[in-house]
RODO-2510 file (C-alpha; in nm, 4 decimals, decimal comma):
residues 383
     n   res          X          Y          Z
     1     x     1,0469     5,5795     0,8402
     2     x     1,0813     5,9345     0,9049
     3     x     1,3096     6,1436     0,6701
     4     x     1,5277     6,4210     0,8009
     5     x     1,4403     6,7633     0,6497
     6     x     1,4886     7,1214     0,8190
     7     x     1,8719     7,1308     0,8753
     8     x     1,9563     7,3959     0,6666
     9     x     2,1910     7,2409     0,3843
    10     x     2,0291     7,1001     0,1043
    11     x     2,3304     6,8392     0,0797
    12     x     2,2522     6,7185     0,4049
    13     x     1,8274     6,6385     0,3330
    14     x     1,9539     6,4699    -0,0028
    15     x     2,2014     6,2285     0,1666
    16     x     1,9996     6,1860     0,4711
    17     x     1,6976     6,0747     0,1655
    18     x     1,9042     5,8597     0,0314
    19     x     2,0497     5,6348     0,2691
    20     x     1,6367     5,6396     0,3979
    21     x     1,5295     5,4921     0,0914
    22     x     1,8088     5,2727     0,0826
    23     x     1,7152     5,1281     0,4675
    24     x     1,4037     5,0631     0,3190
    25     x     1,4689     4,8820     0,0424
    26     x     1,6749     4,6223     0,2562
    27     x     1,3982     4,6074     0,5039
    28     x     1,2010     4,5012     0,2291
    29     x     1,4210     4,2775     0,0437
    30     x     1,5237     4,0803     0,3738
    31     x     1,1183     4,0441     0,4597
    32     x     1,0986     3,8945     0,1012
    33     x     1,4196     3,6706     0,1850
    34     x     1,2843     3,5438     0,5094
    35     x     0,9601     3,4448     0,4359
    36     x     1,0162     3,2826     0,1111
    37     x     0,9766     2,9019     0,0721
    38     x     1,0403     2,6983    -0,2002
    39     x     0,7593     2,5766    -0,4580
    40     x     0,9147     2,2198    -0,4269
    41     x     0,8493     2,1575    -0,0665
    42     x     0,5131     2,0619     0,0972
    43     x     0,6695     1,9280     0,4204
    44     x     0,8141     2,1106     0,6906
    45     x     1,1124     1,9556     0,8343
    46     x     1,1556     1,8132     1,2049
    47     x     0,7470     1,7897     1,2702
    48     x     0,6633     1,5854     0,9717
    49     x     0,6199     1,2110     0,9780
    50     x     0,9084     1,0287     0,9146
    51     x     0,8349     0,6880     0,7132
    52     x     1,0670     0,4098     0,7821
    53     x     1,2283     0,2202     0,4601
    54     x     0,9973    -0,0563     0,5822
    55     x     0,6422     0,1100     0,5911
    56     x     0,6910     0,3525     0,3396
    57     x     0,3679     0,3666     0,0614
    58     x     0,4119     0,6491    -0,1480
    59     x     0,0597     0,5804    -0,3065
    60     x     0,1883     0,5718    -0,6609
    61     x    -0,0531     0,3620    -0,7499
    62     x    -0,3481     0,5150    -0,5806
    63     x    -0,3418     0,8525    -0,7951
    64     x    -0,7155     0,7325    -0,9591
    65     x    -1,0117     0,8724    -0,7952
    66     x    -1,2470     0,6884    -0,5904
    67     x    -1,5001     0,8170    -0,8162
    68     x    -1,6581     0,5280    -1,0212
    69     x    -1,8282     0,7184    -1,2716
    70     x    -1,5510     0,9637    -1,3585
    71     x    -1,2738     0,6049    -1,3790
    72     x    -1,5552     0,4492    -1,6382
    73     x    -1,5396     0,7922    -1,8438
    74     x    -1,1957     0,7824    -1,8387
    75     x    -1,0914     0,4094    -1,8868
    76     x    -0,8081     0,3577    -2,2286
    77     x    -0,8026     0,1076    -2,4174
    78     x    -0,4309     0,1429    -2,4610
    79     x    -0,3527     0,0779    -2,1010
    80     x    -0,2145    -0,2792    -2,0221
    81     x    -0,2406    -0,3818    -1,6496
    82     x     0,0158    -0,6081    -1,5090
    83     x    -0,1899    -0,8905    -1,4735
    84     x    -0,0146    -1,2760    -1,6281
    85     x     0,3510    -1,3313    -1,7378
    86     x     0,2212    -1,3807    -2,0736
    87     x    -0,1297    -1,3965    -2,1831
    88     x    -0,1433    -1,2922    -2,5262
    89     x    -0,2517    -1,6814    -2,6087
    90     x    -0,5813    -1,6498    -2,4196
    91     x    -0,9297    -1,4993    -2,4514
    92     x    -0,8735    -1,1319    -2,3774
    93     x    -1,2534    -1,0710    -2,2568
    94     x    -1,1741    -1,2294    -1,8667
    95     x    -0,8407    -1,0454    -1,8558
    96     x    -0,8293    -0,7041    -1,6422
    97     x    -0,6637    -0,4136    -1,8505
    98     x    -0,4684    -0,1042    -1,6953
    99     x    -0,2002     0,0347    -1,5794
   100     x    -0,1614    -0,0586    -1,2318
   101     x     0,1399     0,2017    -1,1754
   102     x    -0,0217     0,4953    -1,2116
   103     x     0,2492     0,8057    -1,2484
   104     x     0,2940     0,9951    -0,9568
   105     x     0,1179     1,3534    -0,9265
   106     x     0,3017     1,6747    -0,8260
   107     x     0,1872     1,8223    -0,4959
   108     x     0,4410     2,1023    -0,4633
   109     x     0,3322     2,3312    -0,7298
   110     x     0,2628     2,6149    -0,5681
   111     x     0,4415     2,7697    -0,2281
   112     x     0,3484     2,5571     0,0861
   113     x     0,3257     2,9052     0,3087
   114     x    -0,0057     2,9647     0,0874
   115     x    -0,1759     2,6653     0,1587
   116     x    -0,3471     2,5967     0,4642
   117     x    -0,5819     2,2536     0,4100
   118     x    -0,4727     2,0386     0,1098
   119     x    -0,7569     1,8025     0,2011
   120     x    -0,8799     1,7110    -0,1797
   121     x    -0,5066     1,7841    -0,2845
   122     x    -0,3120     1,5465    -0,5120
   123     x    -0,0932     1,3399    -0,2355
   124     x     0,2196     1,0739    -0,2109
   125     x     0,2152     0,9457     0,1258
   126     x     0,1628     1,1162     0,4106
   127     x     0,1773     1,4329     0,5462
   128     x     0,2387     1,6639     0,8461
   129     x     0,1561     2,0328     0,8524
   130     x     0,3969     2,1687     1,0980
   131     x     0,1958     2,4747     1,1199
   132     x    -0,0668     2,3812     1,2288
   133     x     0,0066     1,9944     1,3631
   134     x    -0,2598     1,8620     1,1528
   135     x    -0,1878     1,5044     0,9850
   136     x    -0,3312     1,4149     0,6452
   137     x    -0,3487     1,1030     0,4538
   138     x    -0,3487     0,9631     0,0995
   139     x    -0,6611     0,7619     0,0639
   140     x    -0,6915     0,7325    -0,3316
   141     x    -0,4605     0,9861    -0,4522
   142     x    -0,6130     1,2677    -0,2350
   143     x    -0,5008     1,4005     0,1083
   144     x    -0,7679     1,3373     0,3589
   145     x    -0,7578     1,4950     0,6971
   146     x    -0,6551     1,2315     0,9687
   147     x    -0,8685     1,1876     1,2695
   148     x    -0,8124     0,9802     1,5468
   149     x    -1,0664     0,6925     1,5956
   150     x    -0,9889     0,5468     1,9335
   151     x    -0,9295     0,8805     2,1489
   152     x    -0,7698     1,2215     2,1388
   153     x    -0,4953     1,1580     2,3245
   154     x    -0,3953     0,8429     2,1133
   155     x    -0,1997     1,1099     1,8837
   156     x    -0,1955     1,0703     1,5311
   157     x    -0,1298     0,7954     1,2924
   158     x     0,2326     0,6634     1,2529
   159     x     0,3050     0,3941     0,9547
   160     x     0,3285     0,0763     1,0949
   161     x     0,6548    -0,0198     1,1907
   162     x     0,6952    -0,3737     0,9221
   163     x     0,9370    -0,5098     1,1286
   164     x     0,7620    -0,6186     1,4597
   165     x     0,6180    -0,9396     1,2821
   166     x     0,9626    -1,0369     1,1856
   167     x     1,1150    -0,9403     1,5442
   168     x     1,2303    -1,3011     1,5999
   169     x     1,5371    -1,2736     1,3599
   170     x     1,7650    -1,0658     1,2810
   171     x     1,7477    -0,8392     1,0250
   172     x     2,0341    -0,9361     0,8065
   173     x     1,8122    -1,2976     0,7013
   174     x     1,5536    -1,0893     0,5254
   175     x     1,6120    -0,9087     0,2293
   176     x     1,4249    -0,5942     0,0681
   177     x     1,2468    -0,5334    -0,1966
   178     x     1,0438    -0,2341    -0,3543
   179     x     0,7242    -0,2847    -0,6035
   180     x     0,7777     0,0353    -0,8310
   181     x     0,3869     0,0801    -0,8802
   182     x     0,3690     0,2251    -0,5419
   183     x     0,7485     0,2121    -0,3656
   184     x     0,5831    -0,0028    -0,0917
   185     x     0,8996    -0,1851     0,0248
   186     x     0,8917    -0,5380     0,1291
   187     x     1,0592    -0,7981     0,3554
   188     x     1,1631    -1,1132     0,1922
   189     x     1,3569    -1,4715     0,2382
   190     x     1,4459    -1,7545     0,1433
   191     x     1,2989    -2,1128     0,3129
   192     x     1,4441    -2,4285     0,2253
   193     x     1,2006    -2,7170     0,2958
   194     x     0,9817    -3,0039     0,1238
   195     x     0,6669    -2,9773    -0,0826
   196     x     0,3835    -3,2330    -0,0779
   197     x     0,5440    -3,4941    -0,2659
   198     x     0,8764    -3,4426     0,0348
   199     x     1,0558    -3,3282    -0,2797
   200     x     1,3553    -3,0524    -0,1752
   201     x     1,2703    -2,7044    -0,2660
   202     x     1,3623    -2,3612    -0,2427
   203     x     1,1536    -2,0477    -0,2587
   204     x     1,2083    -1,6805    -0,1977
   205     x     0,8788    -1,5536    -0,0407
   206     x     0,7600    -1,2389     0,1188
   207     x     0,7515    -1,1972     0,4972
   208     x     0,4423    -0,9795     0,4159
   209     x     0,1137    -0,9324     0,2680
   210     x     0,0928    -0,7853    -0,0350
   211     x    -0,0434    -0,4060    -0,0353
   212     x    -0,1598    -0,2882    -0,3922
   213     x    -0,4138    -0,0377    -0,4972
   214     x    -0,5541     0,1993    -0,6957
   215     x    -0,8291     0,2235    -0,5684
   216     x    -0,9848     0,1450    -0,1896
   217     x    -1,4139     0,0183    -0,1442
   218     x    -1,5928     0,0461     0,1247
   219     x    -1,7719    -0,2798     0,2556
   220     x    -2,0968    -0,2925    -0,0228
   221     x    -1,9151    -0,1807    -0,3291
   222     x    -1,7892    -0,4652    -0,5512
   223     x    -1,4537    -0,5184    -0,7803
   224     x    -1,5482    -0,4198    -1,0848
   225     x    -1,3215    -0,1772    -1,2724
   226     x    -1,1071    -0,4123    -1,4962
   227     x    -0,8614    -0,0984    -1,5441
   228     x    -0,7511    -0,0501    -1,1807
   229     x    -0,6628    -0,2626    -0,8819
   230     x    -0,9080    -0,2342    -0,6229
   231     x    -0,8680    -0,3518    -0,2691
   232     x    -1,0348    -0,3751     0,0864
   233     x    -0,9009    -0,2522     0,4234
   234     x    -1,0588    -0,4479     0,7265
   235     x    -1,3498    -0,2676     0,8972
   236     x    -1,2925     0,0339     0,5521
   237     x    -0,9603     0,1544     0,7786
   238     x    -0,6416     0,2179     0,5221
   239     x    -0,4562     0,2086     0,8465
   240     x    -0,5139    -0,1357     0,8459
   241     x    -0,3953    -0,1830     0,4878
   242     x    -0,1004    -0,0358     0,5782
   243     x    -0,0443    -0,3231     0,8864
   244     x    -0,2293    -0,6161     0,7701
   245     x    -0,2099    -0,5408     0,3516
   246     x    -0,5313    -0,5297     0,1670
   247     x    -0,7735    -0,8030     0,1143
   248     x    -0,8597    -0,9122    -0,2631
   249     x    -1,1345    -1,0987    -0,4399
   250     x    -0,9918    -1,4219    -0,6271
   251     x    -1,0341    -1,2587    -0,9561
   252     x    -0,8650    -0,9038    -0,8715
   253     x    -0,5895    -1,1203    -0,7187
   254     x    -0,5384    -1,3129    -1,0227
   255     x    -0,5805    -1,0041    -1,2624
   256     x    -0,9150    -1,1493    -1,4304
   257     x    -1,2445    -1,0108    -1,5013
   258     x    -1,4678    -0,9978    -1,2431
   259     x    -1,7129    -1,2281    -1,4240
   260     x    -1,4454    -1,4677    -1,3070
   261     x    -1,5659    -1,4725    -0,9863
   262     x    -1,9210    -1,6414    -1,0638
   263     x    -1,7570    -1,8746    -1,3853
   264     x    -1,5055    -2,0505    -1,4387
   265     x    -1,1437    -1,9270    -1,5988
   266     x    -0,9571    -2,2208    -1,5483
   267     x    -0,8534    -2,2053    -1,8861
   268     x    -0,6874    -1,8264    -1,7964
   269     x    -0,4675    -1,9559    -1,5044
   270     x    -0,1082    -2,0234    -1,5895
   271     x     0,1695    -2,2022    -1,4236
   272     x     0,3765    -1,9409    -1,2041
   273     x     0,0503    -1,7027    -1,2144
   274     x     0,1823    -1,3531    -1,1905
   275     x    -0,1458    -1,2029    -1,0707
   276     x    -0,1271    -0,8646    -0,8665
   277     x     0,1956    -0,8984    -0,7565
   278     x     0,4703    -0,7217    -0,8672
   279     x     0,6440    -0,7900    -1,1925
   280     x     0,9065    -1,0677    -1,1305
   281     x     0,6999    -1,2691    -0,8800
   282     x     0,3553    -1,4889    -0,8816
   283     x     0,1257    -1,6040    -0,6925
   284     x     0,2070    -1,8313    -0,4204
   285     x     0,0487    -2,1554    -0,4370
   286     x    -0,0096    -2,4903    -0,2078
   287     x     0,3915    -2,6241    -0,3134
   288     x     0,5270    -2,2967    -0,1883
   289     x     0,3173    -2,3091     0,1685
   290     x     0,3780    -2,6852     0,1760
   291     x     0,7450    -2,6010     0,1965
   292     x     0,7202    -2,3202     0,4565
   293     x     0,5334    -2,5557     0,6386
   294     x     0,8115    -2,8719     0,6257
   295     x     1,1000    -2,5870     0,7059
   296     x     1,0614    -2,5966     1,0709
   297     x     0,9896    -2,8942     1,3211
   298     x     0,6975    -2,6648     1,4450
   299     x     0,4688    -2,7075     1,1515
   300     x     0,2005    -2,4330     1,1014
   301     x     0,3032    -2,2778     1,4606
   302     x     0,6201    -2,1919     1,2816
   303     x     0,4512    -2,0341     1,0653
   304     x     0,2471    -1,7877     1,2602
   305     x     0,4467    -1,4898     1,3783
   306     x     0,4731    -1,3944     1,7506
   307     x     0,3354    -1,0725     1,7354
   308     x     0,0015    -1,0913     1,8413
   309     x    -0,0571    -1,4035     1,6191
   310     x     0,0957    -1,7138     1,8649
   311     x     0,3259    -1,8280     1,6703
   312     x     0,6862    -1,8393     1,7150
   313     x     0,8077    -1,7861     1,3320
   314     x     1,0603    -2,0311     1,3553
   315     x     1,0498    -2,0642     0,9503
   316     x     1,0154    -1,6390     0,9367
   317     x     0,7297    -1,6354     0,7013
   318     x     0,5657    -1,4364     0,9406
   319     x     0,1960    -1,4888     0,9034
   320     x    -0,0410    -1,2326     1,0738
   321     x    -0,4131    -1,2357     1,1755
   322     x    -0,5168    -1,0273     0,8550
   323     x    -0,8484    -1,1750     0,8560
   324     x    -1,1230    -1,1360     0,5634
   325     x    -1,3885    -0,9660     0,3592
   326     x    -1,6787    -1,1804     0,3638
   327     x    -1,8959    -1,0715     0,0606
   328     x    -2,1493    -0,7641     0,1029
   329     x    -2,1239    -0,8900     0,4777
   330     x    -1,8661    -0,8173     0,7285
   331     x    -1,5136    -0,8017     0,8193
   332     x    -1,3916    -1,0795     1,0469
   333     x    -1,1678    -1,2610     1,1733
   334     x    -0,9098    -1,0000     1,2359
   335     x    -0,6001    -1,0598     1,4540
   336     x    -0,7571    -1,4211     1,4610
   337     x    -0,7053    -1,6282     1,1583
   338     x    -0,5285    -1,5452     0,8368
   339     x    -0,6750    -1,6481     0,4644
   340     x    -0,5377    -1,6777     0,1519
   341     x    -0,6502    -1,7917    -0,1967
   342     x    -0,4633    -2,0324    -0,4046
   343     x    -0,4619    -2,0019    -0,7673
   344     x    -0,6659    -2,2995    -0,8786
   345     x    -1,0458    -2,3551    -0,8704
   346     x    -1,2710    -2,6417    -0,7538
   347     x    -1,5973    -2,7666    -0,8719
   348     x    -1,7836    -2,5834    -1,0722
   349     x    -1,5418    -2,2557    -1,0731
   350     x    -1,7152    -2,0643    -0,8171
   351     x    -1,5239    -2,2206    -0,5215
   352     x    -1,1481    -2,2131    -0,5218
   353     x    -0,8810    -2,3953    -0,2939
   354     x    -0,7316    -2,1179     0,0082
   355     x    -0,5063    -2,1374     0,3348
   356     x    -0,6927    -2,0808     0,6487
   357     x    -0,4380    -2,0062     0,9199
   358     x    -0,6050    -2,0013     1,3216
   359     x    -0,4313    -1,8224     1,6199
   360     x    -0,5915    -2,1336     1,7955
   361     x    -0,5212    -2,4351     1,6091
   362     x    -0,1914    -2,5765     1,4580
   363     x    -0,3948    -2,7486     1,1408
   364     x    -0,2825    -2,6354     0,7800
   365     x    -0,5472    -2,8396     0,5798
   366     x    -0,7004    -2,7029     0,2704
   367     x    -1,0406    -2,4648     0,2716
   368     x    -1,2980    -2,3846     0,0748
   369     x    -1,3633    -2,0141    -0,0002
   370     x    -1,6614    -1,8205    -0,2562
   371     x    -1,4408    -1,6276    -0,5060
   372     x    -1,6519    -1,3498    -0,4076
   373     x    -1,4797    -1,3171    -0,0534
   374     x    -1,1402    -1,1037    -0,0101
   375     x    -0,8526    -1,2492     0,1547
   376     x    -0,4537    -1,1583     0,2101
   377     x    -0,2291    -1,2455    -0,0713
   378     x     0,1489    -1,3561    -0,0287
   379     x     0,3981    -1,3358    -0,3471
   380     x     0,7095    -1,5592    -0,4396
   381     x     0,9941    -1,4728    -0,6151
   382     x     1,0420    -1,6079    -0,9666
   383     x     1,3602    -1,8579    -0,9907
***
């Protein structure tokens, strides 16, 4: 600013410099003031995504690269994967190790006013830039720029909202639950019915299919890093992870070696088989569907939920057209039929038991499935 000078009195030019330099001093100060943001914040407020308590995925368990040759370098020995409730009794060499619950990465290190693409950035969940309206997602610990695949104007991606499938009741019969490898929260409940025998049982299940990964494939690549859990996501969309939950080989579902999925490991598989899911629940099995099944006097169509799947949920297990990985294939099957492995094999230990639910057809008899497919996987509580 300009500085008076030329009056005459000396006094005057030094006061009049004075409260000049003061002036600018605030000016600069308040600049510093108003533009500052803080180093722990990567979201703006009011235009970032909001997740629901129901969809939320912070990706814990995703902070592994995709890449498979840096994971190999980097595998520990010392890292235990939550695979069985107890398997110190059998052979460790068809037994995945690993930490499935990765820690969480810091993303707010530096000022969010500096950065202006965190594509490649360490991410938990996702994120909207309210500068510049652009929506990134965590895909395997990184942010990846979001792109709409159907048209422009279809906006970008919002979580899926985890409570249409369970629409029919009211919200107070579920219960919640959050798996602490990734905070993914999950709908559960209890069904009171009759297994195969028509013996009276209990069982807390999940209205949901389990969601669980560290790391995502694309259609091609196989299961093979014992340290991490690796998933599918029909037609290699996460968005559809996020709705339908991922789709597992039989052996990354039950925790094993992948050689498990051309040999037998009968010998591996425990009563209440733990698996993937989250510490506290197992696997669920044939007994558990059986009385789902028995709950209702609707039968499988009880089963199915009504949104976009048929059904009218009567028992609230809530089953959705997930469809299915068919080996080095295809995806298929979505919205159509939903398939799920049991924990027990047949024959020669290639071929294992699995649920094959159709939009079409109220029949609930045992399949056949290759070990090498991926299907949904449900969880039950432990009693």
């Amino acid at each position: 600013m300009k500085c008076v000078k030329g009056l005459g009195f000396l006094w005057v030019a030094v006061l009049a410099a004075f409260f000049a330099l003061t002036a600018c001093d605030d000016s600069s100060s308040a600049s510093s003031d108003e533009t500052g943001v803080s180093s722990s914040s990567v979201e703006s407020s009011d235009s970032s995504v909001t997740l629901s308590g129901a969809s939320a995925e912070s990706n814990g368990s995703s902070n592994e690269t995709k890449d498979k040759s840096s994971s190999s370098e980097n595998k520990s020995s010392s890292s235990t994967k939550e695979t069985k409730n107890s398997s110190d009794s059998k052979s460790s060499s068809s037994i995945k190790s690993g930490d499935s619950s990765s820690s969480k990465k810091d993303t707010s290190s530096s000022s969010s006013s500096e950065i202006t693409d965190y594509v490649g950035l360490p991410c938990e969940g996702i994120l909207s830039d309210g500068n510049t309206g652009k929506i990134y997602l965590c895909v395997d610990g990184r942010y990846v720029l979001y792109v709409p695949t159907e048209s422009s104007s279809s906006g970008p991606y919002e979580p899926f909202d985890q409570t249409l499938p369970l629409k029919k009741f009211k919200e107070e019969r579920y219960k919640t639950f959050t798996d602490s490898r990734n905070d993914r929260v999950y709908y559960y409940l209890t069904i009171m019915g009759k297994d195969e025998d028509g013996v009276k049982d209990t069982i807390d299940v999940m209205a949901q299919n389990l969601n669980i990964a560290d790391v995502t494939l694309k259609a091609g690549e196989n299961m093979t890093d014992d340290t991490k859990i690796e998933r599918y996501c029909y037609n290699d969309d996460t968005t559809k992870c996020d709705r339908y939950g991922g789709l597992y080989q039989w052996a990354e579902m039950m925790g094993f070696n992948d050689s498990c999925n051309t040999k037998s490991c009968a010998d591996l598989i425990q009563p209440n088989h733990q698996g993937i899911c989250p510490k506290g629940w197992r696997l669920m099995t044939r007994h558990d569907f059986e009385v789902a099944r028995s709950s209702t006097e609707y039968g499988v169509y009880g089963l199915r939920s009504e949104y976009n799947f048929t059904g009218n949920n009567e028992s609230g297990l809530s089953l959705t057209g997930s469809g299915r990985y068919f080996y080095q294939e295809r995806y298929e099957y979505i919205d159509d039929s939903f398939f799920m492995f049991y924990p027990k094999e047949l024959y020669d230990g290639t071929v294992v038991s699995s649920q094959n639910i159709s939009r079409d057809s109220d029949g609930s008899a045992l399949s056949v499935e290759s070990k090498l497919n991926a299907l949904s996987v449900r969880c039950v509580k432990l009693k």
